[in-house]
N, C-alpha and C positions, 0 to 999 in steps of 0.2 A: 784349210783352204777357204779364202773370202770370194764371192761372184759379188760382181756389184752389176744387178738390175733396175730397170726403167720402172719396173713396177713390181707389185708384189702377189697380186691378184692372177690367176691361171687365165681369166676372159682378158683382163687387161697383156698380160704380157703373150699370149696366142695372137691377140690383135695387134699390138704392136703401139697402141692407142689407150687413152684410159677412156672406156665403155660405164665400168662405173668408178665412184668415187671411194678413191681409198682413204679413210681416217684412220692412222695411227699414228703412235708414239707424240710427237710435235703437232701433228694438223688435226689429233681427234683431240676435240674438247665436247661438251655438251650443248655447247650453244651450235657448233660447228654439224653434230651430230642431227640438231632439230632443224640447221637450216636445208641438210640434203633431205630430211624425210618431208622437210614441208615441200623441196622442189618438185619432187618425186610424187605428192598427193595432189599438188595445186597447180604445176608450170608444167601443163599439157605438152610444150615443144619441150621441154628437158626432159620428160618420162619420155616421149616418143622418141627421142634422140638417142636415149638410155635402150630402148626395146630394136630398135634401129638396128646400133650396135648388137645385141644380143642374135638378132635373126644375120648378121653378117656374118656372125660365128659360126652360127651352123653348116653356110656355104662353106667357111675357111676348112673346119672340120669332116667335111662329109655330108652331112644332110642327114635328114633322118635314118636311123639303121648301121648309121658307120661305124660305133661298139661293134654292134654284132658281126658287120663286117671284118671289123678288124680282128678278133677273136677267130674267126673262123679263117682268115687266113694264118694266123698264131698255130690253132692247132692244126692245118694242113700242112707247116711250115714243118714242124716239130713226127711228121707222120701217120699221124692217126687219122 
């Protein structure tokens, strides 16, 4: 069976958005690779756009604790 997704990244496809930059197979090259880590060291609003994204996730997920939450409702689910 094939799925054909938006993205291939767990942050990017939770969000629904690309948070960060995916490089493979066609769009990674080496040049392509050193222009997202220079954006990420030197373009203050793309890293903050990038961390932005990241703290959104947290909301989308839970917040802080929401593993443990969820686990703990897993094994109350299950009886123990």
């Amino acid at each position: 069976m094939i799925i054909k997704v938006p993205y291939i990244s767990l942050v990017n496809l939770i969000m629904n958005r690309e948070v960060v930059k995916e490089l493979f197979q066609s769009s990674f090259s080496l040049n392509a690779l050193k222009e997202e880590l220079s954006l990420l060291c030197y373009d203050e609003a793309y890293r903050q756009k990038m961390l932005k994204g990241y703290e959104d996730l947290g909301y989308v997920v839970g917040g802080p604790g929401s593993s443990e939450r969820t686990a703990q409702r897993m094994v109350e689910g299950v009886g123990y």
